[in-house]
N, C-alpha and C positions, 0 to 999 in steps of 0.2 A: 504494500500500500504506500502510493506518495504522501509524503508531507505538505499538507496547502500552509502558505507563508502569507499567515492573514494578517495586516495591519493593525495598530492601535484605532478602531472608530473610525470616522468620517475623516477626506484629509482636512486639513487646516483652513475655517474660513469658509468650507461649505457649509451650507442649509443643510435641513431635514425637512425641506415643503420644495416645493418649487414657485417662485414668487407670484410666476406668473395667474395662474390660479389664486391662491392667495388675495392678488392684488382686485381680481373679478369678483370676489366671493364679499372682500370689504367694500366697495362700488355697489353689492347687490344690497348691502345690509342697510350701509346707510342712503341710498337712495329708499328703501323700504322704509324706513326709521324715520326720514324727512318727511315723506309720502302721508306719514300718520302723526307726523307736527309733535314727537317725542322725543326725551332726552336719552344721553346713552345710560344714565343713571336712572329712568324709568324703565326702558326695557331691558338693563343689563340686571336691573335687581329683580325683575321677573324671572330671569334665566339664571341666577344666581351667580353672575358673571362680574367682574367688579370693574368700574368706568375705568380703569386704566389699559385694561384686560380688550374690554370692550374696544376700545380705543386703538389698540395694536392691531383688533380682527379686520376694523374698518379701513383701515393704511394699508393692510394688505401685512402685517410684521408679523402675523401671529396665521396659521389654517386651523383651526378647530377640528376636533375628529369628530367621528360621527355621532354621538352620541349628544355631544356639544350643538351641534348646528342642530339637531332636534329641538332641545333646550331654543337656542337661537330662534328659530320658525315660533316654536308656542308661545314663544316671550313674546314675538311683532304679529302673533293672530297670522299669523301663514300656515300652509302647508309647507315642510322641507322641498318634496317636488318643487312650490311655487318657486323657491329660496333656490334651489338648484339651477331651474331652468332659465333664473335671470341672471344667476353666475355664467351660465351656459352664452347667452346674450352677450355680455361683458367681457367675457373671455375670447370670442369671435372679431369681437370691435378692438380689443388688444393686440390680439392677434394679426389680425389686418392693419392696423396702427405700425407695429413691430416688423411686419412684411418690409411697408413704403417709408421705410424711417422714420415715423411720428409724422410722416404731411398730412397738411388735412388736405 
């Protein structure tokens, strides 16, 4: 049997998310969030999420796992799907943003 010559963790400097997602998912939240004219301290304290926390998901610094954006959905009266599918949206317009170099 080989020896696998596994590293210390992630190398230096990387993530554990990929921004870019990330960055779609905080775009969907707090367009959702604006959408219902609420603070991050109103909906974050529904989802038991603390406004700093909150704050990182909306910037895109932080991807919630699954169980979280559950939480996240029932805190803003959404469905997850809803919450998904307009990361889904946001992630497309990134994407294509990302293609053409940011032109608009």
């Amino acid at each position: 049997m080989q020896e696998r010559n596994s590293g210390a963790g992630r190398p230096k400097g990387s993530k554990t998310y990929d921004p870019l997602p990330a960055k779609a998912f905080g775009a969907a939240v707090l367009a959702i969030r604006l959408g219902k004219s609420e603070t991050q301290e109103e909906v974050g304290g529904r989802a038991g999420i603390e406004r700093a926390h909150w704050s990182k998901i909306e910037r895109g610094k932080h991807m919630p796992n699954l169980a979280m954006i559950i939480r996240i959905a029932a805190a803003m009266e959404c469905s997850a799907a809803e919450l998904v599918a307009e990361t889904e949206k946001r992630l497309a317009l990134l994407r294509s943003d990302d293609a053409d170099g940011g032109r608009p």
